[in-house]
C-alpha positions in Angstrom: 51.9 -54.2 -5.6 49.0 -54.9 -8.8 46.0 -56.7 -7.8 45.1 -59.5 -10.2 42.8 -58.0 -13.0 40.2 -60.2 -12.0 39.9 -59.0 -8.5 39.5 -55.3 -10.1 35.8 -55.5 -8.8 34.2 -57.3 -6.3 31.4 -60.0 -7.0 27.9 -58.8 -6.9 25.8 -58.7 -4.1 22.9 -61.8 -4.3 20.3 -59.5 -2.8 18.6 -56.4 -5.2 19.6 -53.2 -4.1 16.8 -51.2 -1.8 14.7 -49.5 -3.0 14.9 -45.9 -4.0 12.4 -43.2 -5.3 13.1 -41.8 -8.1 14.6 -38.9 -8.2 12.9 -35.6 -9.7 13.7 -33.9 -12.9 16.9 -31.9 -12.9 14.1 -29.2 -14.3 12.2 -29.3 -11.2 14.5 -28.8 -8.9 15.8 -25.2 -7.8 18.9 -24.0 -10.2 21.0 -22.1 -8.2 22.9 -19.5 -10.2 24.4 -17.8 -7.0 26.5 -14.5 -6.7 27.5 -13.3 -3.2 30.8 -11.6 -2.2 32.1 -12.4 -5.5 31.2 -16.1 -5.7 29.7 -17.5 -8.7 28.0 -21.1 -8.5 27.2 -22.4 -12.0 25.5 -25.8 -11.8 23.1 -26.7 -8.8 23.4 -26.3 -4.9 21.7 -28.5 -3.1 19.7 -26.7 -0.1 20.0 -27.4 4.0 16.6 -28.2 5.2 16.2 -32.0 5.6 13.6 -33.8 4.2 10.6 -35.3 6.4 11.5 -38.5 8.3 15.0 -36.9 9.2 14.5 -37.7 13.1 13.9 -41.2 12.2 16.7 -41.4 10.0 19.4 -39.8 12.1 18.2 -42.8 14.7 19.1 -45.4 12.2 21.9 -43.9 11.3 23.7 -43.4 14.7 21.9 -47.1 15.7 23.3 -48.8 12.3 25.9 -47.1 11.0 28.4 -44.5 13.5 28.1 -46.4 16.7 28.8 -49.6 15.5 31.4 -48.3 13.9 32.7 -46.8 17.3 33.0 -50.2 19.0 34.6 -52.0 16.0 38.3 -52.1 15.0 39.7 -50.4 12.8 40.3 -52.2 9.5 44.4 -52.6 9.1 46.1 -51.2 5.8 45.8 -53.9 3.2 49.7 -52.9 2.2 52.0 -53.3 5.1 55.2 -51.4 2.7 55.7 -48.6 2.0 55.0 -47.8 -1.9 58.2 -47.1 -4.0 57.4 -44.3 -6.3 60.0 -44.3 -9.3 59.5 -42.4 -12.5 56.3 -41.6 -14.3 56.4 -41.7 -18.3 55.7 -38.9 -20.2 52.3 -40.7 -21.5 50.9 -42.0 -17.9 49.7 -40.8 -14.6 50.1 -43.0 -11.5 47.5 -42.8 -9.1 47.4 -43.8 -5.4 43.8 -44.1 -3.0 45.0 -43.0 0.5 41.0 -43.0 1.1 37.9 -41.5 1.1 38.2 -38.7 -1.7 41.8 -38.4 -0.9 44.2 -39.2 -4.2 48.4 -39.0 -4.8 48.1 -38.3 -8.3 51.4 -38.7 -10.0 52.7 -37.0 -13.4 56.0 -37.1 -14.8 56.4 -33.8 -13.5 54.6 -33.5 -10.5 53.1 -35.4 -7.3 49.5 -33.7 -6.5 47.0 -34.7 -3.6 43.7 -33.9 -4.2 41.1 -33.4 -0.8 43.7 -35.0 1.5 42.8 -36.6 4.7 44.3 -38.8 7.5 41.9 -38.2 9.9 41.5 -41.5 12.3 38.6 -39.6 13.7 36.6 -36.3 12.4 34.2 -35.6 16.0 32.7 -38.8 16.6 32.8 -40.4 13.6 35.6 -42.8 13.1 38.0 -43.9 10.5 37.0 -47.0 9.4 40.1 -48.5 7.6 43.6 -46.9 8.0 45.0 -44.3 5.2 46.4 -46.2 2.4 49.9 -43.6 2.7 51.1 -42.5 5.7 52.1 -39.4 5.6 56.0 -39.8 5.8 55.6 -42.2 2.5 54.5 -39.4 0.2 56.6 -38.2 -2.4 57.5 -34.5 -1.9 54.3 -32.3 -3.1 53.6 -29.5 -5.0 50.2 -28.8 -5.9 47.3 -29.7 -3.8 43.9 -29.6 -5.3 40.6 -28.9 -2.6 37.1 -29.7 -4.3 35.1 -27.7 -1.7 35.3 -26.7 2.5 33.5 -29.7 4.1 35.6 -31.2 6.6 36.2 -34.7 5.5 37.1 -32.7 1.9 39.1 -29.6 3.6 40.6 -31.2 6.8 43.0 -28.8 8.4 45.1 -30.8 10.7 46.0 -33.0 7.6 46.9 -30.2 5.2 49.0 -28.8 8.3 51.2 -32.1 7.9 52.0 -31.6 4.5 51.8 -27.7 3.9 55.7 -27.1 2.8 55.0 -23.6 0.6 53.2 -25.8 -2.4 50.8 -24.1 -4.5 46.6 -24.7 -3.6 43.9 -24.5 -6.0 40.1 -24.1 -4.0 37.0 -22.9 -5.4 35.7 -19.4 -4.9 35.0 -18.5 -1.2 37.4 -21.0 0.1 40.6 -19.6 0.4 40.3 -17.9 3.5 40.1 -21.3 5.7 43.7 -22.1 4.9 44.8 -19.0 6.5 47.6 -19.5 9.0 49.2 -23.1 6.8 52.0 -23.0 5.2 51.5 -22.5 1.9 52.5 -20.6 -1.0 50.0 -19.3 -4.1 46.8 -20.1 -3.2 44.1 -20.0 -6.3 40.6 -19.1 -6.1 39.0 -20.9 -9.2 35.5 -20.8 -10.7 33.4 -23.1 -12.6 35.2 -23.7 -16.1 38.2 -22.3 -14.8 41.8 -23.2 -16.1 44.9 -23.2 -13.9 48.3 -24.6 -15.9 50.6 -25.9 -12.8 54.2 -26.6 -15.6 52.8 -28.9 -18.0 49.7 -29.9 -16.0 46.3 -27.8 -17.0 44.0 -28.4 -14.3 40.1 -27.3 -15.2 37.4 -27.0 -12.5 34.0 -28.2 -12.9 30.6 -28.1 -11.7 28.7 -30.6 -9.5 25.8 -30.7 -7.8 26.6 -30.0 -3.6 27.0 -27.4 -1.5 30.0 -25.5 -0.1 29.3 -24.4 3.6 31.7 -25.5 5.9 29.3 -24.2 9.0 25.4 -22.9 8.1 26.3 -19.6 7.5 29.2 -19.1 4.5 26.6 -20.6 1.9 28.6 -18.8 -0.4 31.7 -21.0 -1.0 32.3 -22.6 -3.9 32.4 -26.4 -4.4 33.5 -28.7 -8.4 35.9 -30.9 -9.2 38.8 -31.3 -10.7 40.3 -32.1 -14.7 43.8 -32.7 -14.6 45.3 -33.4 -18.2 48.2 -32.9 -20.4 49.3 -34.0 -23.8 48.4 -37.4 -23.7 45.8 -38.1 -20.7 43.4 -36.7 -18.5 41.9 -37.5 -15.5 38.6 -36.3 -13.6 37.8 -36.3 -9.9 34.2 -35.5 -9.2 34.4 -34.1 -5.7 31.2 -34.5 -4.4 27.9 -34.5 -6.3 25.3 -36.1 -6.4 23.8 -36.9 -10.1 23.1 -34.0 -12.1 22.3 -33.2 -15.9 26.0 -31.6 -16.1 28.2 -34.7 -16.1 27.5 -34.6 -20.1 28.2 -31.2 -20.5 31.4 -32.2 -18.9 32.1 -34.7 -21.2 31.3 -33.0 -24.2 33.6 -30.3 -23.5 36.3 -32.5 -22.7 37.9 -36.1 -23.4 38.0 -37.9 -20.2 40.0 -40.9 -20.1 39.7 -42.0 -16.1 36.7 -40.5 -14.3 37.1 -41.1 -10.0 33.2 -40.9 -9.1 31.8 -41.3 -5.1 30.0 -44.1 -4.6 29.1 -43.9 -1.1 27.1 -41.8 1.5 24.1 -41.8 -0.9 21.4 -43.0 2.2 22.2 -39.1 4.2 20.3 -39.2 7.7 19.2 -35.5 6.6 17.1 -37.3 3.5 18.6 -34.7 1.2 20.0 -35.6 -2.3 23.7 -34.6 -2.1 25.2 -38.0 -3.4 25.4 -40.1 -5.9 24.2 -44.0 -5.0 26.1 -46.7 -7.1 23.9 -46.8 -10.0 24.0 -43.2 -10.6 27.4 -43.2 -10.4 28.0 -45.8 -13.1 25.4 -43.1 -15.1 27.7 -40.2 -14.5 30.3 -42.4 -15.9 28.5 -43.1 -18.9 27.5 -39.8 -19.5 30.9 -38.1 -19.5 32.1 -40.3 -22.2 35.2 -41.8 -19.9 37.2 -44.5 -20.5 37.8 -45.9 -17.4 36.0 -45.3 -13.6 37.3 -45.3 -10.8 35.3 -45.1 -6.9 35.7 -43.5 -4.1 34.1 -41.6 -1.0 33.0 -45.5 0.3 34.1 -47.7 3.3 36.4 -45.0 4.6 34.0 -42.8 7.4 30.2 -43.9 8.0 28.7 -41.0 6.7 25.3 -42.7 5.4 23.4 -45.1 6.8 23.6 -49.0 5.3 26.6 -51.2 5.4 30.0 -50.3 4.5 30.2 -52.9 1.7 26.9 -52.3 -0.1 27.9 -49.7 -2.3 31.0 -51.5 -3.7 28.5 -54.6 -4.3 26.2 -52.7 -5.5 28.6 -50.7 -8.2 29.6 -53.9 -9.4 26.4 -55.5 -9.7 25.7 -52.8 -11.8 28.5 -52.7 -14.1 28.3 -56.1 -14.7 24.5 -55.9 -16.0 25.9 -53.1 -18.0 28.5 -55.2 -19.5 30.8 -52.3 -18.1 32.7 -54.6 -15.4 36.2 -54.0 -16.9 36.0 -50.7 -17.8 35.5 -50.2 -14.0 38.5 -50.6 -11.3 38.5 -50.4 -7.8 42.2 -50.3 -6.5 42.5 -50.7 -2.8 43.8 -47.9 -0.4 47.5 -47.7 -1.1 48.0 -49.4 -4.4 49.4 -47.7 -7.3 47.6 -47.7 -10.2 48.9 -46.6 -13.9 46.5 -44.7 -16.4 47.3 -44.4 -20.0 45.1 -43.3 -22.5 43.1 -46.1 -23.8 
């Protein structure tokens, strides 16, 4: 079911956007080239200790943001059908937001998710809006792509649901936490890796995050994902937040729909491990991309601030830009068709 084109983004936001220090110059932060028990990091890793004012923040975060979110309702699916998924031409990929940084990518030959998750609650923190798929509406799956071992990126019970012997692609490091699901191949990739799935080539990137899934296996991997064949490509970021590499990215290869994460920028810790709106839209501009696409936003309360604001606050943006139709923002659970431009 399209959404009319003018409803692709939301209006902008009357208030300006809070304030926000600047951030420091890639060159001053700490470039982490890291190699331990055969991992190899190229691109930046963002370190663990919080910044000052974190006890303060985590209090306006649980007050604001996840026990609010507790007490509310959870928002209802905004497509009550279930999708029909019929054929994909040989020029196009169809595309599906279940939520968060979960995607149903669709070639003609094959139906990928990339970090799924239909978690309605991860510890205490709560699923804001239900998954755009349900599980049982998914085409059948053969390749699942997993940008890095966090748990709302790597979450077990959901992979357990669809695990059916497909073939995995993780970063270095990561392989081992999908030991007893039923998989098939599972592929260890580093940065600038290539892994041809039939006549999808998938290429993993760097970003700028971290891959410990608990505060001791530092050593896992963490990117994002190229998929592309002879006609179109497509880019999910994982997470990152901005870095200087999103234009080596682009200048290594076309992108023609970049998925970028908008949300979770304002982390109780204090520590720069997201991208806000605005850098986001910079990312975008900097790999070259046709089209953007968000995500990571309104789906868990992982920041603190209101659900909305970084939607708002993306479109504000594009629209100063003059960008506003280059950018999309499907909701969870409608298809959406990419062709080169």
């Amino acid at each position: 079911m399209p959404r009319p084109p003018e409803n692709a983004i939301h209006s902008p936001m009357s208030e300006p956007p809070p304030h926000r220090p600047p951030r420091r110059k890639l060159s001053e932060r700490l470039r982490s080239f890291t190699r331990r028990n055969g991992v190899e990091t190229e691109g930046f890793r963002v370190g663990l200790k919080p910044e000052k004012g974190w006890a303060k923040r985590n209090y306006e975060f649980f007050s604001r943001s996840l026990i609010p979110t507790m007490l509310r309702k959870r928002q209802a699916a905004h497509f009550e059908d279930a999708p029909e998924f019929g054929d994909v031409h040989f020029n196009e990929f169809e595309i599906v937001w279940i939520g968060h940084a979960s995607f149903l990518v669709r070639s003609p030959g094959h139906n990928i998710l990339i970090d799924p998750n239909w978690a309605l609650w991860m510890g205490p923190v709560k699923r804001m809006r239900e998954p755009g798929l349900k599980v049982e509406q998914l085409p059948e799956i053969d390749l699942i792509l997993i940008s890095h071992a966090h748990f709302d990126h790597l979450h077990r019970p959901s992979l357990k649901r669809v695990a059916r012997g497909q073939t995995v692609l993780v970063p270095k490091g990561v392989s081992g936490v999908l030991k007893g699901l039923d998989f098939g191949e599972v592929h260890e990739l580093d940065v600038w890796d290539h892994h041809r799935h039939g006549d999808i080539e998938v290429v993993f990137t760097p970003s700028y995050h971290w891959g410990a899934r608990f505060i001791a296996d530092t050593h896992r991997g963490f990117g994002g994902f190229i998929l592309r064949n002879d006609h179109t490509s497509l880019y999910h970021c994982g997470d990152s937040a901005y870095f200087e590499g999103f234009t080596d990215i682009g200048q290594r290869y076309r992108i023609d729909t970049a998925i970028l994460p908008i949300g979770a920028y304002d982390c109780p810790s204090g520590r720069e491990v997201h991208m806000n709106p605005e850098e986001a839209l910079r990312a975008f501009e900097d790999l070259g991309a046709a089209r953007m696409i968000p995500m990571h936003h309104e789906t868990f309360p992982l920041g603190i601030g209101k659900p909305c604001e970084p939607l708002r606050r993306l479109t504000a943006a594009a629209e100063s830009k003059n960008l506003a139709e280059r950018v999309l923002s499907p909701r969870e659970g409608e298809k959406v068709t990419l062709r080169k431009p």
